[in-house]
Structures are given as C-alpha cells and as structure tokens.
N, C-alpha and C positions, 0 to 999 in steps of 0.2 A: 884613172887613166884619162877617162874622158874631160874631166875635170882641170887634169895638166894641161892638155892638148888647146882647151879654151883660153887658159893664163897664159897657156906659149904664143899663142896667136897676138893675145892683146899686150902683152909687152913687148910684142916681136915687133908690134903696130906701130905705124905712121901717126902723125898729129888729125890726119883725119878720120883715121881708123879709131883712134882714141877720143874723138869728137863728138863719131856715131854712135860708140857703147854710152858716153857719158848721159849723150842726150836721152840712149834708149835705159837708162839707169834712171834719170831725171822722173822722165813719164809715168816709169812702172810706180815708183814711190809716189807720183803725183795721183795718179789713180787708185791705188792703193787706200792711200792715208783719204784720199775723198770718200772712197769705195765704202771704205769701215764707217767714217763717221755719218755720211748720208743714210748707211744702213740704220742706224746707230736711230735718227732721226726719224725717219719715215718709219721702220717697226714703230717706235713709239708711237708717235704721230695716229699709226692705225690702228694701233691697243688699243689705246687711249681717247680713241674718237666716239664710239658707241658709249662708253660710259660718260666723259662728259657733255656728252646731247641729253643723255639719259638725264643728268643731274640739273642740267639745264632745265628743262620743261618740266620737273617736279618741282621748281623753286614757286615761289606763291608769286612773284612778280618779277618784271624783266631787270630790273637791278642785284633781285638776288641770285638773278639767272647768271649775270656777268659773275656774280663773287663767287656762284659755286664753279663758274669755267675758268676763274686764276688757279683757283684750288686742281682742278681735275684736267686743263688742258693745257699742260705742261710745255707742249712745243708750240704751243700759243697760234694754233689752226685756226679755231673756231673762234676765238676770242675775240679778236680784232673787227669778226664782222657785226656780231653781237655789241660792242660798244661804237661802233661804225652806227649802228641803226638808233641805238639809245639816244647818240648826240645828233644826231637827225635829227628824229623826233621834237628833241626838246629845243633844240636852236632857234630863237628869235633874235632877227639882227633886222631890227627898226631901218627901214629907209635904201638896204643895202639888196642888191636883184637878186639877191639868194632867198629872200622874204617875201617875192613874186612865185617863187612854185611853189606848187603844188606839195603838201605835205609828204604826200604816196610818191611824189616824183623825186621829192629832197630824198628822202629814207633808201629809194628805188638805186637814186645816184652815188649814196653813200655805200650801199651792200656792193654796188657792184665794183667800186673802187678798191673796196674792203676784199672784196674775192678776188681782182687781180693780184694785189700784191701776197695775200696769199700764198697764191699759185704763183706768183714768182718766187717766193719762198719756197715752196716747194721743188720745182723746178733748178733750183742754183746750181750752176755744177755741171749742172747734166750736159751741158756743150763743150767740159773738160771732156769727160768720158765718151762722148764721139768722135770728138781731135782726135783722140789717142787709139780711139779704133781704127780710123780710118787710116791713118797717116803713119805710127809706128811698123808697118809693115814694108810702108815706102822708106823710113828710115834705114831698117834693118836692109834692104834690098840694096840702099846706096852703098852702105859700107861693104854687101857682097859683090858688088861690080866694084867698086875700089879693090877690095882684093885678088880679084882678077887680074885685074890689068896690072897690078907690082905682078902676079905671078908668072902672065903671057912675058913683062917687060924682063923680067929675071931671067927666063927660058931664051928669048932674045937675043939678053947678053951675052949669057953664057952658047949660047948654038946647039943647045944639045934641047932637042922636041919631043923625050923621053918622058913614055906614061910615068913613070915615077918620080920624075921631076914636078909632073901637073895635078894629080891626084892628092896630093898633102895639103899643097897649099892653095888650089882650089878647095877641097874639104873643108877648110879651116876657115878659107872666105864665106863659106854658105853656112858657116858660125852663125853670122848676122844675122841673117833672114831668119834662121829659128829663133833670134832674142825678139827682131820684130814679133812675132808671133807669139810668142810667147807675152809681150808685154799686151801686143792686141786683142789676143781672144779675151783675157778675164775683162778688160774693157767695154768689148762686146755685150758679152754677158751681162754686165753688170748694167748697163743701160737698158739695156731691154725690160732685166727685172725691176730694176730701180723704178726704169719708165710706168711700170705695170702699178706700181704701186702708186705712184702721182696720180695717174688716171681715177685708181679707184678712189683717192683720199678729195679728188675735185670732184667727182660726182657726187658724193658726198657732203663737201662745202656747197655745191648748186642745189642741193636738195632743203641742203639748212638755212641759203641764204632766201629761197624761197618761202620756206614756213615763216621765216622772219619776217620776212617783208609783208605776208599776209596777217600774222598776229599784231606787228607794230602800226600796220596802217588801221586796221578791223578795230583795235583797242581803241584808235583815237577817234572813234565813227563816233 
C-alpha cells in the first residue's frame, strides 16, 4: 500500500518533483557503487598490510623486499613507498640539483611524495560520500516544499481548506524528505567507517615509511 502511495506521488509529479527523486536516485547509486567498492579496497588494503610488511623485512635485501610487496600488496599501499626509496637511493644525475642533496634528504623527499599519493589513494571518493551526506537531505527537503505549495496552490484553487484535502498530499510531499534520508544516513555512515579505516592504514604507511627511510639511509652509512 505504501509502496503504491509513493509511485502515486511520483507519477502524479511535476518535471520538478521528477527531477528531485531522479537526482536522489542518482546519489544513492553513486554512493552505493563507491560504498561497496572502496569497502572492497580498504578491507584489503588492511588484511593485507601486516603480512606484506612482514614479507617485506624477511627478504635478505631491499629489492627483494620490493618483489615480495608486488606479490603480497595487492592494493599496492606500501609499494610505491618502498620503490619510492630504492630509486632515491640509487639516482645519480651528474650535474643536475638533485645530485646537490643530501642522500637522507633525496630518500627523506622521495618517501614523503611516495606517502602522499598514497593517501590520496586512499582517500578517493571520500568527498563523494560527504556531498551526499550533507546535501541529499536538502534535496529530499526541496522536493517536499515543492509539494507543498502544488498542495496549498490546489486547495487555493479549489476554495475548499478541508483537513482532507491537505493531509494526502502533504503526506505524500514529506515522501521526499524520507528519500533524502534515506539516501543520507548510509552515506554518513559510511564515511565515518571508511574514514576510520584510512586513518588506521596511514598510520601505518607513517610508521613504514619511517623504518624505511631509517634502514635505506643507515645501509648506505
């Protein structure tokens, strides 16, 4: 029943009434489909980081530290920093101001380049999932004052200020606001966790990309 009552509405609807579900249709799927596959990511991402640190610092040397983290760090976290420091280290470019610093300062410059993008990688997205928090609520809210005022304007026309005139199709207006909501909370949600999970997996990269820079600089003492 309730189910009719929402398809009555939305076909009974105006081009903007049809505008506001479309859009708040658009969002849920956009959040959604982010939702699963950043999940999707980040688990991994966090499985998968202890063991290949692990396989990392049991290799006998830093190259085959890299080969065991193609093998073992699939969403390719830690990797990037680890071959970030190797081409540090070993770069000689004769004549060129990069060949002016400091070996600890090249490596130092390279990890931390190496751990921003990263963390932009990890991060992607995550400012879909706040739009859609924030704002799908102000959606849903437009389209229930849109339907308001066709309701007041229809009451209006006709002259008659009859509770039974106002209560249907006010009801029907505040439609909306539950789709906002509805599309906003799991968004909510999912940022906060998702976010939770970023945090942990950069504190993480900070701690690695430290031991790094201390064994690649040390080794070349």
């Amino acid at each position: 029943m309730a189910t009719t009552s929402v398809l009555h509405y939305l076909e009974s609807g105006d081009a903007v009434t049809h505008t506001v579900a479309g859009v708040l249709l658009a969002m849920s799927l956009a959040s959604w489909c982010f939702l699963l596959v950043k999940t999707w990511v980040l688990v991994r991402a966090k499985w998968q980081g202890p063991r290949a640190l692990q396989r990392f610092w049991q290799a006998a040397s830093l190259k085959d530290g890299i080969g065991a983290l193609k093998r073992a760090d699939r969403e390719r976290v830690y990797l990037p920093l680890a071959e970030a420091a190797w081409r540090a280290s070993e770069a000689e470019v004769p004549g060129a101001l990069l060949a002016r610093v400091d070996r600890d300062e090249r490596v130092l410059r390279a990890l931390r380049q190496a751990m921003l993008n990263s963390q932009r990688r990890l991060e992607f997205g995550q400012v879909l999932l706040a739009s859609v928090g924030s704002t799908a609520p102000f959606v849903g809210l437009l389209g229930t004052v849109w339907g308001i005022y066709h309701a007041l304007s229809s009451i209006a026309a006709s002259g008659q200020a009859m509770i039974e005139n106002v209560a249907g199709p006010v009801g029907e207006a505040l439609i909306m606001t539950a789709f906002g909501l509805v599309v906003a909370i799991p968004a909510v949600l999912a940022y906060n966790v998702l976010g939770r999970y970023v945090r942990q997996i950069s504190e993480e990269l900070d701690g690695f990309a430290h031991d790094l820079h201390v064994f690649v600089c040390g080794e070349r003492e």
